[in-house]
Each structure stands twice: as structure tokens, then as C-alpha cells.
C-alpha positions, -999 to +999 in steps of 0.1 A: -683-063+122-663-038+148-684-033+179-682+006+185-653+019+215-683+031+237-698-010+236-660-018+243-659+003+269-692-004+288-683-043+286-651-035+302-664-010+332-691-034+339-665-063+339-644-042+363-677-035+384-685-069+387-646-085+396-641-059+420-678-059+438-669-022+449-675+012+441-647+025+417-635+059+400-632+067+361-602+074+372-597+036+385-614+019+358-592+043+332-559+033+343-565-002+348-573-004+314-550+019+297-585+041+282-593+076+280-607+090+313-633+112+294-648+085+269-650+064+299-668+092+321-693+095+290-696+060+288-704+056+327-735+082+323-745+058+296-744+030+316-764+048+345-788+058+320-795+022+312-798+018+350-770-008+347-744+013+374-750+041+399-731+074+402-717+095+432-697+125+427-676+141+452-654+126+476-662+088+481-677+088+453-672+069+417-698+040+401-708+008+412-734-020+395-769-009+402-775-050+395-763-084+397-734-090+372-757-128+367-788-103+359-772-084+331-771-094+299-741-086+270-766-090+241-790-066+259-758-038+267-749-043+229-782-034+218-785-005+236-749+008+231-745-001+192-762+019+166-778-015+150-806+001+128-777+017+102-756-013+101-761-018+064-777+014+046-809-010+036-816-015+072-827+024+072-857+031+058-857+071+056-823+071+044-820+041+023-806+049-015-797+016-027-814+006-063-818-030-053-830-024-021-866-053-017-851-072-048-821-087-039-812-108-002-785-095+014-805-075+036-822-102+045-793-125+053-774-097+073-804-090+093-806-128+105-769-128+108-768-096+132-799-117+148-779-147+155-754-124+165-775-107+194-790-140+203-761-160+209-750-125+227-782-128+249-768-160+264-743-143+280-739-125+313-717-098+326-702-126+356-702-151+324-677-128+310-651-129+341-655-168+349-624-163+373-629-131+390-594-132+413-574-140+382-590-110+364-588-085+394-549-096+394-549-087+352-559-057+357-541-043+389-508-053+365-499-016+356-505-008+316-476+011+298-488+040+275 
């Protein structure tokens, strides 16, 4: 399993949100990282469309958490940022083509899998995810080649 670059992504601005406890630019976030300014600018109106970060444009302006980094939960960002319902072709019921689909358990077995998955996911905060904050602003103020 691959989590999708717009999942990576909103881990990673919300992680950057929550070590730096400020409002930041794409711009910011982008470089520290060594990521594409524009998937990350789609990504942030994702992430403000979950009500997880607010926007400003203009001068001054850039994202910040909307929440707590202790409130928001990786399993729940996953969820909403991962297209879970196709992860197997017999998880999709309008579009499902397989012959064996109902008679045979590996549907069954990946869905509890991907269940465990979330769950354990869902034990997890955004501030669990940078247990030293200091040590990972310094990481990513180290300038990224490429």
C-alpha cells in the first residue's frame, strides 16, 4: 500500500504547521520540503476544506492550523485525503467486474486489513508525529538540494 502524494503532502504541511506554531507560505512549506509549490497550494485548499488550516491571501498572508495539532487525528486526514472505497476493485460495488467477487475472502481480509490500518492510524495525532518539535524545525530549515 502507497499512500497517495496529496496524503503525503497534507501530513507534511500540517507537520510543518504544527512545529512552527505560525502562519506560513506555500511558498515556505514548498522549499522546506523540496515539493512542488502548486500540488502543495491544491493540497492547502484541501486541508482548509476539511477545516484542518485557515487561508489568507495577499500580503501577510499564507496558512496556519485552524486546530490543535493534539486535536487532529492522521487516521481521520488519511481517510479523507485517500481514495479508500477503490483500493481493491471488489471494494466498488458499481464498478466491480471480478468473477469471484462474494465467493472467495480476499475482500474480506483486505477490508479488515485497511481497517486495522486506519485504526492503528486513528491513535495518532498530528503533535504525535513531531515528538521533538525544535529538532524538526531545525530539519527542515537545513536547505534541500534539487
Amino acid at each position: 500500500m502507497r499512500l497517495n502524494l496529496q496524503t503525503d503532502f497534507a501530513l507534511r504541511v500540517l507537520m510543518f504547521l504544527a512545529a512552527r506554531k505560525q502562519r506560513a507560505s506555500v511558498e515556505e512549506i514548498a522549499d522546506a520540503y523540496g515539493i512542488s509549490r502548486n500540488h502543495l497550494t491544491k493540497v492547502a485548499g484541501q486541508l482548509a476544506e476539511m477545516g484542518l488550516v485557515t487561508t489568507r491571501r495577499g500580503r501577510g498572508g499564507g496558512i496556519e492550523l485552524a486546530r490543535e495539532p493534539e486535536t487532529i487525528s492522521v487516521g481521520a486526514v488519511v481517510r479523507e485525503m485517500e481514495s479508500l472505497a477503490g483500493f481493491v476493485e471488489c471494494f466498488e460495488r458499481d464498478s466491480n467486474t471480478c468473477p469471484v467477487a462474494g465467493a472467495c475472502g480476499l475482500q474480506g481480509a483486505l477490508r479488515l486489513a485497511l481497517d486495522d490500518f486506519l485504526l492503528r492510524l486513528d491513535g495518532y495525532t498530528v503533535a504525535d508525529m513531531i515528538p521533538r518539535p525544535d529538532r524538526f524545525a531545525k530539519a527542515l530549515a537545513t536547505p534541500r538540494s534539487g
